[in-house]
C-alpha positions in Angstrom: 43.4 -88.6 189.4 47.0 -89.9 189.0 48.0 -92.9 191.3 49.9 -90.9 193.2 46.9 -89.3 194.5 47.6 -86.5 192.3 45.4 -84.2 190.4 46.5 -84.2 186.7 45.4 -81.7 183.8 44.6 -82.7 180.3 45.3 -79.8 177.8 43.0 -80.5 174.6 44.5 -79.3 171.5 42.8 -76.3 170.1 39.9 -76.7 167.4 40.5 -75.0 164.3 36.7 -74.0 164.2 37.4 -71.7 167.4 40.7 -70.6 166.5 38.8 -69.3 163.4 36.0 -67.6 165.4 38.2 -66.0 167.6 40.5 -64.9 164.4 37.5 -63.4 163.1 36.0 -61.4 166.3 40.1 -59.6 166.6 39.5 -59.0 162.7 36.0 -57.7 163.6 37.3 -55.0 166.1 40.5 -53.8 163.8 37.3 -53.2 160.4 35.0 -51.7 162.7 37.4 -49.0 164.0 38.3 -48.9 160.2 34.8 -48.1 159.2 35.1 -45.3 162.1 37.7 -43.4 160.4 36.6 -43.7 156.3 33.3 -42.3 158.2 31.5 -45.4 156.9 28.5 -45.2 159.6 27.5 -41.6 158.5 23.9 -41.3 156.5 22.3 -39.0 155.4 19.0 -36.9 157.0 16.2 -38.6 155.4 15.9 -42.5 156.0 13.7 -45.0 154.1 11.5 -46.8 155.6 13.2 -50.3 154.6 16.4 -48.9 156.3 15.3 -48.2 159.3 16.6 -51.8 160.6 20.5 -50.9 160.0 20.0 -47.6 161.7 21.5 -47.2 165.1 20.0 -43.8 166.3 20.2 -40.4 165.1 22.0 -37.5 165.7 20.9 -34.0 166.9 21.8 -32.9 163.4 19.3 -35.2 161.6 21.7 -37.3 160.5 21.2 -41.1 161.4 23.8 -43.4 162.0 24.1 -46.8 160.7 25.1 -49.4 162.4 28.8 -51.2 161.9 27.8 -54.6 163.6 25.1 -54.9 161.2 27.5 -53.8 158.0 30.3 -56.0 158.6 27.8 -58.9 159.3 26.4 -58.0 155.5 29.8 -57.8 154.0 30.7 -61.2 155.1 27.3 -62.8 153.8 28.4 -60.6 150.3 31.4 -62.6 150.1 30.1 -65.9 150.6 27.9 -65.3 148.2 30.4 -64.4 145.4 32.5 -67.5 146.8 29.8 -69.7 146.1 29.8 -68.8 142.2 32.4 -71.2 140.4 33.9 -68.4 137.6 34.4 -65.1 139.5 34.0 -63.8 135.4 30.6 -64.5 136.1 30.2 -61.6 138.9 29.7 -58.4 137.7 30.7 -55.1 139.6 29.1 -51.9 138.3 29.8 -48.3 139.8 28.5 -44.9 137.4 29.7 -42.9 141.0 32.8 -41.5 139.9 34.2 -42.2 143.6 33.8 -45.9 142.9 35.4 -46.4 139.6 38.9 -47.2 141.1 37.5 -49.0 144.0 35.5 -51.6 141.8 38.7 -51.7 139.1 40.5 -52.5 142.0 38.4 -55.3 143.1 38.2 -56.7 140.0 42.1 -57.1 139.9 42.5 -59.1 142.8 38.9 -61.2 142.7 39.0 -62.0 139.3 35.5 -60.4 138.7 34.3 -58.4 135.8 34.2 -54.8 136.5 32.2 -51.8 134.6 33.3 -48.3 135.6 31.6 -45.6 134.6 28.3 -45.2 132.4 26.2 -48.4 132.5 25.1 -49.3 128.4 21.5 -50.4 128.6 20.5 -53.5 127.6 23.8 -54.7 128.6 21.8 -58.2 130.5 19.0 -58.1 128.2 19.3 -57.4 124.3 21.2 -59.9 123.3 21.7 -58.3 119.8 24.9 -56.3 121.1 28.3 -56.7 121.2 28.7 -56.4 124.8 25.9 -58.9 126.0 26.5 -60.6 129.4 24.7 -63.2 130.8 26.2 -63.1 134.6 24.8 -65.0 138.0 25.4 -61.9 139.9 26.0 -58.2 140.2 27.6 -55.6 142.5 26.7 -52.5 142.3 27.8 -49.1 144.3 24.4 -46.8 144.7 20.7 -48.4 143.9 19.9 -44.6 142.8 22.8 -44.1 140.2 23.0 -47.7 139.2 19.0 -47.8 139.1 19.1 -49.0 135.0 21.5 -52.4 136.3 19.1 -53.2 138.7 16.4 -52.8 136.6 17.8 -54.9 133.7 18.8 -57.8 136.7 15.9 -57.7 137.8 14.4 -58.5 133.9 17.3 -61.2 134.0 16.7 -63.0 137.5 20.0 -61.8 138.6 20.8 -61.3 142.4 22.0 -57.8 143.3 24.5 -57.0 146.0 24.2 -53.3 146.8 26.1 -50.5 149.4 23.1 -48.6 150.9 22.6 -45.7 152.0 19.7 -44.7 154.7 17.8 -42.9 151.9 18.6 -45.6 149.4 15.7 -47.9 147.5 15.9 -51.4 148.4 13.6 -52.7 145.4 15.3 -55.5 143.3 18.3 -55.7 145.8 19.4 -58.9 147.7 21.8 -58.2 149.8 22.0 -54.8 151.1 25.4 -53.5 152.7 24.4 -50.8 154.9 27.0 -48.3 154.7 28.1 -44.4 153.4 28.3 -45.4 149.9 28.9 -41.1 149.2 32.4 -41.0 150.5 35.4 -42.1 148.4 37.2 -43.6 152.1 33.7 -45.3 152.7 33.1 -47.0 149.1 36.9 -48.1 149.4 37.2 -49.7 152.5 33.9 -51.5 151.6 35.2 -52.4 148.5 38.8 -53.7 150.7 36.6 -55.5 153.3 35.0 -57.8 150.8 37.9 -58.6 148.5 40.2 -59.2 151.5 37.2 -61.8 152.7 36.7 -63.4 149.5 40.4 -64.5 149.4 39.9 -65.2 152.9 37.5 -67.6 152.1 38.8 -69.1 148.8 41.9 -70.2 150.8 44.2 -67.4 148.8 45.3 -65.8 151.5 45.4 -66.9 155.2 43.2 -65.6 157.8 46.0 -65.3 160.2 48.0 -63.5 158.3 47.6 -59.6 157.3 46.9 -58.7 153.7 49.5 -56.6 152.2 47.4 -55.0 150.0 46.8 -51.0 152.0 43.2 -49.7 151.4 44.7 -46.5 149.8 45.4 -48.1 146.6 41.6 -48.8 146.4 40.8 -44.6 147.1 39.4 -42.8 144.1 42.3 -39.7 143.3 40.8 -36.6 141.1 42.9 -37.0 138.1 43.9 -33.1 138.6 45.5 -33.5 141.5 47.4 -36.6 140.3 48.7 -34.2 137.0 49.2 -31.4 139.3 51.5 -33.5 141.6 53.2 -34.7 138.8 54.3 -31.3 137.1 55.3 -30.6 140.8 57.5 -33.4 140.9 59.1 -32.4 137.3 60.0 -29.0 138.3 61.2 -30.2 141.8 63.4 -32.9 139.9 64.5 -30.5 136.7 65.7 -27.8 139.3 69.6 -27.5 139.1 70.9 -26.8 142.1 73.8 -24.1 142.2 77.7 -25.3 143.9 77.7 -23.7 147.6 79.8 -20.6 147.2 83.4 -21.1 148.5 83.8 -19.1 152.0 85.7 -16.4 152.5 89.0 -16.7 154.3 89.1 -12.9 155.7 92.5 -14.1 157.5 94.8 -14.7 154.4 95.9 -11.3 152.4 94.8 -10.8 149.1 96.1 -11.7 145.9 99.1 -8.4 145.2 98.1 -7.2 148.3 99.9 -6.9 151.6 99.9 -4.4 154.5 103.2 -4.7 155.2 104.3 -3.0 152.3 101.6 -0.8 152.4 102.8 0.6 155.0 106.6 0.8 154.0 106.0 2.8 150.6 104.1 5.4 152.5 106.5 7.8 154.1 103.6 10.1 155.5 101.7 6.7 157.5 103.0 8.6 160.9 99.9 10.8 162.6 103.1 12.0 164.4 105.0 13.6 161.2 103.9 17.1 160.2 101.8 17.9 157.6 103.1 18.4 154.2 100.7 21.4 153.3 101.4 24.8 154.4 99.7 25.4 157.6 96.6 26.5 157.7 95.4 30.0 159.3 91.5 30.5 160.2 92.0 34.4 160.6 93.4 35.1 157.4 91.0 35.8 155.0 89.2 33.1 152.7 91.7 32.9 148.7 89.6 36.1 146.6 87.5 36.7 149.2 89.7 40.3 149.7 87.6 43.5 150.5 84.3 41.1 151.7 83.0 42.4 154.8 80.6 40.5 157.2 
């Protein structure tokens, strides 16, 4: 109470803990209608039995539906986890799923991580006779069924694995499992979005109250056809030369050496009034050599 009698309010300043918390919850709505469209809660029909935690409930199709809660909640331990490693050269991001080759390249770029698109070379973590040996404290890895030979040689290495996972997937040797469509090219990319965005959320690169600027197409694998096909389409579209409009007409000016006027004055015979010059004609006389022919 104030001495007047009167009842005062004290505003607190706001905490930055909560201010976080509540920046996070909006953030959580906007990825969660994101994973909606990229279709990243659709699984498949068969479901192992390690999976059955992340499922939400199934559809009369057979297909079972994962749930989002559960995969952003995943993502955001994934990137605190790759956070707490000093060297980001030291994570390693593996995808042999063709749909994931520009999504981890992508990655890579902006996390400072090592990527490996494409075919995994065994004994990449373990014979340390080749060229391409790496000793890293922690791997990503698109599909456990594709990139079942990474695993495998992490799991020789005492390497934690980070995997998307699918309802069907195999959990053996895997950490962290992200429950999530990892068959779809939107799904692996917004995944693939999700954590980078939060792991320069978290390393102070970019605000959380500010909007990365950095679109999730650019992270979508394109078939390299279509990008050659647009591109000739583009060529012929730009090599096209187009023709000058055609002058118009003006119907209302004569033509060049042409005028009526005298047309009309050197013709004597322009009068339907004046007689014809010919000889007139008669339709009883006979037709010319037609003498002695008798109908």
């Amino acid at each position: 109470l104030a001495q007047d009698g009167h009842c005062c309010l004290l505003l607190s300043t706001p905490n930055p803990c909560e201010c976080k918390l509540l920046a996070m919850s909006l953030t959580k709505e906007e990825d969660v209608q994101k994973m909606l469209v990229c279709k990243t809660h659709l699984g498949t029909r068969n479901c192992n039995h390690q999976m059955k935690r992340y499922v939400f409930r199934r559809t009369a199709d057979g297909i079972h539906i994962i749930h989002l809660g559960k995969t952003w909640e995943k993502v955001m331990v994934a990137a605190r986890a790759i956070v707490s490693i000093e060297n980001p050269a030291d994570v390693i991001v593996a995808s042999q799923r063709p749909y994931g080759s520009r999504a981890v390249l992508k990655f890579s770029q902006y996390t400072g991580t090592h990527a490996m698109a494409g075919r995994w070379m065994p004994g990449t973590l373990t014979n340390q006779i080749t060229t391409k040996f790496l000793e890293p404290r922690l791997m990503i890895v698109t599909d456990p069924r594709t990139d079942s030979q990474a695993i495998k040689e992490a799991s020789y290495a005492s390497i934690p694995v980070v995997a998307l996972v699918d309802t069907d997937s195999p959990l053996q040797n895997v950490d962290i499992a992200i429950p999530a469509n990892n068959k779809g090219k939107e799904s692996i990319a917004l995944l693939y979005w999700l954590l980078a965005r939060e792991v320069l959320y978290l390393r102070g690169t970019v605000s959380r109250g500010m909007e990365w600027e950095v679109m999730v197409d650019s992270f979508f694998w394109r078939d390299p056809e279509e990008i050659m096909r647009q591109d000739e389409d583009q060529q012929e579209f730009q090599g096209e030369t187009w023709a000058a409009p055609k002058q118009q007409d003006d119907w209302s000016a004569p033509a060049a050496g042409e005028s009526w006027a005298d047309a009309s004055a050197g013709a004597g015979d322009g009068s339907w009034d004046a007689p014809n010059t010919g000889a007139a004609e008669d339709w009883s006389a006979p037709a010319a050599g037609g003498e002695g022919q008798q109908w």
